[in-house]
C-alpha positions in Angstrom: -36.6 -28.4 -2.7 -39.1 -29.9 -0.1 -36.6 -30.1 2.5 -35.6 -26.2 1.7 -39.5 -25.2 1.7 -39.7 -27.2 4.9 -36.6 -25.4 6.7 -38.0 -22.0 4.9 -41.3 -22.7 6.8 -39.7 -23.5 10.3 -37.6 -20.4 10.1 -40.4 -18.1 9.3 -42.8 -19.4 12.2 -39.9 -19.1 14.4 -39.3 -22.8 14.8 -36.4 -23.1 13.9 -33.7 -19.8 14.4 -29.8 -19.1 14.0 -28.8 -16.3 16.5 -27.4 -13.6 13.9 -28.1 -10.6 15.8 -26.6 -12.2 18.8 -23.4 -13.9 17.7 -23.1 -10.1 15.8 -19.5 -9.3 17.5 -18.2 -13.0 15.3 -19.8 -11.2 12.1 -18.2 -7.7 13.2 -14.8 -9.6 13.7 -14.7 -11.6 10.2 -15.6 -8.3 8.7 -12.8 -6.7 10.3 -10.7 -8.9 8.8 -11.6 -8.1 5.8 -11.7 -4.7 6.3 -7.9 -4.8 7.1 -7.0 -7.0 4.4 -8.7 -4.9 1.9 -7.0 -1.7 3.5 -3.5 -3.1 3.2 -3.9 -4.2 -0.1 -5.2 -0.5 -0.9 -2.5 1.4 0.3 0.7 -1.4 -0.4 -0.4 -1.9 -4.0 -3.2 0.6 -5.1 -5.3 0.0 -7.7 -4.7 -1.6 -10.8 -6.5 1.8 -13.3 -7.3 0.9 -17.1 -6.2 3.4 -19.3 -9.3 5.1 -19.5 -8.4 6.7 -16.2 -4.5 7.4 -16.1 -4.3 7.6 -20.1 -2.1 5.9 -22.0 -2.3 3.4 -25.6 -3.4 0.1 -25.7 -2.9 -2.2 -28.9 -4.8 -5.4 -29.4 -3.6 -7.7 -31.6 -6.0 -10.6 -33.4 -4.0 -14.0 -34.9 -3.8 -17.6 -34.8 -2.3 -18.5 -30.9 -0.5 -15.2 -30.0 1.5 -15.6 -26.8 2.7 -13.1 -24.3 6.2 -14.0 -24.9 6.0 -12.3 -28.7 4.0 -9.4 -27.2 6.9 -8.3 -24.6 9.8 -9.1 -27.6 7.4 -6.5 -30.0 7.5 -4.0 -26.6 11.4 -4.2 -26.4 12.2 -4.2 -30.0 10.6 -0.6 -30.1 12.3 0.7 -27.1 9.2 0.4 -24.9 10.2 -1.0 -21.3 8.0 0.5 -18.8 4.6 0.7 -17.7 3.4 -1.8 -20.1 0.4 -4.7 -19.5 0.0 -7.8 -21.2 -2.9 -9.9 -21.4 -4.2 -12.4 -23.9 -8.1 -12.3 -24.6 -9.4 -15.7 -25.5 -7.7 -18.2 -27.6 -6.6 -15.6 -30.8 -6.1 -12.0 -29.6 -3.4 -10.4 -27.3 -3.9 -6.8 -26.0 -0.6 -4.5 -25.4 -1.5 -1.4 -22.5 1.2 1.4 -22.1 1.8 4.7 -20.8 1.2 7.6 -22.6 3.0 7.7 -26.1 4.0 9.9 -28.6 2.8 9.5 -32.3 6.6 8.0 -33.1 6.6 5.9 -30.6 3.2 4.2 -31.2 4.0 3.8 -34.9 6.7 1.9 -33.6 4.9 0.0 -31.1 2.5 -0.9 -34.5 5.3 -1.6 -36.3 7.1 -3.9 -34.1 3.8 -5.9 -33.5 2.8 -6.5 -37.0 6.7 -7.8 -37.6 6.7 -10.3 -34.5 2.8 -11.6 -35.2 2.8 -11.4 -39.1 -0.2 -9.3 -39.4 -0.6 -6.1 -41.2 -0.4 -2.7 -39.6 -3.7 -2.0 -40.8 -5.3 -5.1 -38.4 -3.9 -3.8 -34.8 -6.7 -1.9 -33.1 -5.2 1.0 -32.0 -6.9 3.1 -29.1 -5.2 6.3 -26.9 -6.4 8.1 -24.3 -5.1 10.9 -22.7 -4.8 11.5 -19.0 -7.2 14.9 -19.0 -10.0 12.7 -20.2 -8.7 9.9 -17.8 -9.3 12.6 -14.4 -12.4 13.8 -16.1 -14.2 10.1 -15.9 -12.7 9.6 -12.3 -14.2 12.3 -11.4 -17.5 11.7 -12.7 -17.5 8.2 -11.5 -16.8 9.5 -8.3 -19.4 12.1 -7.8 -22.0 9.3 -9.4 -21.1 6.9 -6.3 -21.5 9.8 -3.2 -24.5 11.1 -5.0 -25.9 7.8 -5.4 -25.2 7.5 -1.6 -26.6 10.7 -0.7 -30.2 10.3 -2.4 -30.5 6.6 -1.5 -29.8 8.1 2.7 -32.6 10.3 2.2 -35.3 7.9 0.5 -34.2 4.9 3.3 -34.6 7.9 6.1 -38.0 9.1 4.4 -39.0 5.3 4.0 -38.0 3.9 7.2 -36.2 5.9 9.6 -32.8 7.4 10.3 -30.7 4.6 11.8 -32.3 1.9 9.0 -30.8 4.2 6.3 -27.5 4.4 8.5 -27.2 0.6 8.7 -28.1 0.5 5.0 -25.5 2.8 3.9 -22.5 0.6 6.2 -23.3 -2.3 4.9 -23.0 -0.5 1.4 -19.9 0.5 2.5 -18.7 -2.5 3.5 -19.7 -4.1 0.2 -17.9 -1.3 -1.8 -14.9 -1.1 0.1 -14.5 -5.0 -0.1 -14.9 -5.4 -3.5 -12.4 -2.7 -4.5 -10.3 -4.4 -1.5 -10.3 -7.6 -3.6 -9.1 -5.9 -6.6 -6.4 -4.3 -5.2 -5.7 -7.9 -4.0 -5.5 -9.9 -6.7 -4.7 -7.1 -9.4 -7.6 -7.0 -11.5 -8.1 -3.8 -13.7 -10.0 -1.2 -13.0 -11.9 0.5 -15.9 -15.4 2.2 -16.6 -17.6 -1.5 -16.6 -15.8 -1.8 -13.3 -17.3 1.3 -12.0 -20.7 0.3 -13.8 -20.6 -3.1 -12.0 -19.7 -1.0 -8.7 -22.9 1.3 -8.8 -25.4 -2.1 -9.8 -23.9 -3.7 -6.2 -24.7 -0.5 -4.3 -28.3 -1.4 -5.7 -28.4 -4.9 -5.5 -26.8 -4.4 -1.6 -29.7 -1.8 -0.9 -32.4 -4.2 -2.3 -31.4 -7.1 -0.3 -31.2 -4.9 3.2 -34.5 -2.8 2.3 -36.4 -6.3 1.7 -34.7 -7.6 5.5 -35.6 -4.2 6.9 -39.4 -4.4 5.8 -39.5 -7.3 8.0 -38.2 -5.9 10.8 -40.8 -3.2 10.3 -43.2 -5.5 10.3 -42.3 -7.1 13.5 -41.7 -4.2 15.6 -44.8 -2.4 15.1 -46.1 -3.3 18.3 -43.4 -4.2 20.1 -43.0 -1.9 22.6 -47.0 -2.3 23.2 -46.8 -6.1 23.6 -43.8 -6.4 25.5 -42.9 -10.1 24.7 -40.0 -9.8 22.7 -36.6 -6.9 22.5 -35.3 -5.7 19.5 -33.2 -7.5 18.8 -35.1 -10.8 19.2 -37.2 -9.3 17.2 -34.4 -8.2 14.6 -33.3 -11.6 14.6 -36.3 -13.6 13.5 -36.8 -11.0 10.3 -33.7 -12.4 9.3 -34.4 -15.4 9.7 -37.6 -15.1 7.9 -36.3 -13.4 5.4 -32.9 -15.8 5.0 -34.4 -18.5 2.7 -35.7 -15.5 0.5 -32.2 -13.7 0.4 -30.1 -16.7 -0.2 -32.3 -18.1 -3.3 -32.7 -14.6 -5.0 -28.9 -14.6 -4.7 -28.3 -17.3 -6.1 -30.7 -16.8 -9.0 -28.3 -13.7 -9.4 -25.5 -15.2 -9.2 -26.1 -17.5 -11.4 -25.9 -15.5 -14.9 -23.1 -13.5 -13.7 -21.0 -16.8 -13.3 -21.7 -17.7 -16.8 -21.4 -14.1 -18.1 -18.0 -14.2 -16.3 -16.8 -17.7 -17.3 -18.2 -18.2 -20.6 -18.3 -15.0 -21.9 -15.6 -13.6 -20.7 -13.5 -16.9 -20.7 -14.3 -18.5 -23.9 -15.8 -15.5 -25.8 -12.7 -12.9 -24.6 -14.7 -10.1 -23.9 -12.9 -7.8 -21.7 -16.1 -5.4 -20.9 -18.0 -8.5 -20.1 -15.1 -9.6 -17.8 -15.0 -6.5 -15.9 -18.6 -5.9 -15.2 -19.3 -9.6 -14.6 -16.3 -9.9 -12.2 -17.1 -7.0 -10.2 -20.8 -7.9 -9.8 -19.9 -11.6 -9.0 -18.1 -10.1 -5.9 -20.2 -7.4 -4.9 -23.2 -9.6 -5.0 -21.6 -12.4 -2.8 -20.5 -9.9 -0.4 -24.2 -7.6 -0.8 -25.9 -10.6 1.0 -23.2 -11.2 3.3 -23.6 -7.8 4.8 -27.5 -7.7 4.4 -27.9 -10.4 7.1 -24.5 -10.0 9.3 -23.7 -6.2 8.7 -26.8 -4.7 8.3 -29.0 -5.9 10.4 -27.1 -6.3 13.7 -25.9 -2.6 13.1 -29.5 -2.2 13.2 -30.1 -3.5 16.4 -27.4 -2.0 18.2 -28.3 1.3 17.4 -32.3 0.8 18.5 -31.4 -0.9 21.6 -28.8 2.2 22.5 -32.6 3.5 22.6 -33.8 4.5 25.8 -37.3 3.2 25.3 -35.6 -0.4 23.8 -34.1 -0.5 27.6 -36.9 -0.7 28.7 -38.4 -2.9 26.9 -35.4 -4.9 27.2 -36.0 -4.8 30.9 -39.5 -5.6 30.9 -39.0 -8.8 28.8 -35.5 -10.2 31.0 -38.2 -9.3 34.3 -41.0 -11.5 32.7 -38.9 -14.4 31.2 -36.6 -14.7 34.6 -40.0 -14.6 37.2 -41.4 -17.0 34.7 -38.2 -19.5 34.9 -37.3 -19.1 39.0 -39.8 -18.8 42.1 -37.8 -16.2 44.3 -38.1 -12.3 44.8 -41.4 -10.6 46.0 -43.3 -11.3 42.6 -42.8 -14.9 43.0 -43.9 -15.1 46.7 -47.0 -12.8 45.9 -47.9 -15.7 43.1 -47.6 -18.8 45.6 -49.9 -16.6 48.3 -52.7 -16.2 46.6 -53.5 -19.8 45.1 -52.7 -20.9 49.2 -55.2 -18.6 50.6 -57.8 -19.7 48.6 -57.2 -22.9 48.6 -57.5 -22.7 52.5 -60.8 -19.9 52.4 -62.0 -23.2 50.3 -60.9 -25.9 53.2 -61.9 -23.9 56.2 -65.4 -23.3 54.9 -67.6 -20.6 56.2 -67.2 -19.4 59.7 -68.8 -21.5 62.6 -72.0 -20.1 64.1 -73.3 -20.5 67.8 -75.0 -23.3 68.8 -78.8 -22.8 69.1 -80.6 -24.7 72.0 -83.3 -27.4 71.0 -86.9 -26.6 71.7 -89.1 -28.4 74.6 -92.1 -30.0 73.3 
């Protein structure tokens, strides 16, 4: 912890620094990647939707070491063969998803179950959903997410200014479009705690960025006044101030997800836990990711399209290269004057004439 408070304590005098903002086109380029990973994945094998958004029945099923073998025998036996989902929660239940089902064919389904896993009919938690209901919460999930977007533009642009709440928002993009990216990926379901866990990363995302972007505030309050520094120098060391800061309260975070995701979820079988915990777990790895390499060098590119940032830009590359070389008028201006008075001092004052000694 010593060495961490010492490295903390470097970065935030500016002893010690990590170009983000100007290695930003390698941060630009892994996110690219991403991008199209999570784009490809989207449209070659969609999105995995629980029942509670394209309807259908779902039967879970509680006894001593179910497998999933005895679940899909159950599924044939009562003529169902399509669209069906299998997955065993913890150590003693299995849950059975299908399409929509008509009342026959679920008593069927029941039927079939309670033969192959010696339970009673009575025991199989039965739940059906039907597709209206299924459009009405997509709907509603997705109006919460572009409002949620639209209000949290207008406080960053009241707050800060225009292009912080533009930077803010593509990085919450990013994070969103990632995440989902990664589902479509690996073929997690998606279901209302998954949308839940969605809307806490655009927060958590914001927070990180709107704590970085204070910072940066901070730094460029005078900037254009002094002169020492560009934007994006100055960008650069509010991350870096800021970095120790981001990466412990993510971890903290990070923390009680993991064990809400692997020992809830894992030993305990809860499948709400699993999908909130799973999507936060992501979306909070990749919210600090894009607060410090999406953000903030989005950030700077805008300013320093800024004519005044050109400037300024100019002033500080015309000070720091006369500083370093000794050519161009400046330089020669700087070597005359010391020489002149240095010779004023070695030629003394002017001589005067002689005056003739007096007769006594």
């Amino acid at each position: 912890m010593s060495s961490l408070t010492g490295i903390g304590g470097r970065l935030h005098r500016g002893e010690t620094s990590v170009d983000f903002i100007g290695k930003r086109r390698r941060w630009y380029g892994v996110s690219a990647v991403l991008i199209a990973v999570s784009a490809i994945a989207l449209f070659t094998q969609g999105l995995h939707l629980g029942i509670e958004f394209k309807g259908g029945s779902a039967f879970t099923v509680t006894t001593a070491s179910p497998t999933i073998a005895q679940a899909r025998t159950a599924l044939t036996s009562a003529g169902i063969t399509s669209e069906t989902v299998i997955q065993k929660i913890g150590s003693n239940k299995i849950r059975v998803q299908t399409g929509a089902l008509s009342n026959a064919q679920s008593n069927a389904v029941q039927d079939a179950l309670a033969k192959e896993f010696s339970v009673k009919v009575d025991s199989i938690d039965t739940q059906s959903i039907g597709p209206s209901w299924g459009k009405e919460i997509t709907h509603k999930a997705l109006y919460g997410l572009f409002g949620f977007i639209f209000v949290v533009m207008i406080y960053l642009a009241l707050a800060f200014e225009p292009k912080m709440a533009v930077a803010a928002i593509a990085a919450v993009v990013h994070d969103v479009f990632i995440t989902v990216g990664i589902y479509a990926l690996v073929g997690f379901d998606v279901t209302p705690a998954t949308v839940i866990g969605f809307l806490t990363i655009l927060g958590y995302s914001l927070y990180d960025t709107v704590v970085v972007f204070d910072k940066v505030r901070e730094n460029t309050r005078t900037i254009t006044s002094t002169g020492k520094t560009t934007y994006s120098q100055a960008v650069n060391l509010a991350v870096n101030q800021t970095l120790v800061r981001s990466f412990n309260t993510s971890l903290i975070a990070l923390l009680p997800v993991a064990s809400i995701l692997f020992v809830g979820a894992g030993l305990l079988g809860a499948g709400t836990l699993k999908d909130l915990s799973l999507a936060l777990f992501i979306g909070l790895a990749t919210g600090t990711y894009s607060s410090i390499f999406i953000a903030s060098p989005i950030l700077a590119t805008l300013r320093e399209r800024e004519p005044a940032m050109q400037a300024l830009a100019k002033r500080v590359a015309t000070r720091t290269g006369g500083a370093s070389t000794s050519t161009g008028a400046d330089a020669s201006a700087r070597v005359a004057g010391p020489t002149d008075v240095k010779a004023d001092r070695v030629r003394g004052p002017r001589n005067q004439p002689k005056r003739k000694p007096r007769r006594r």
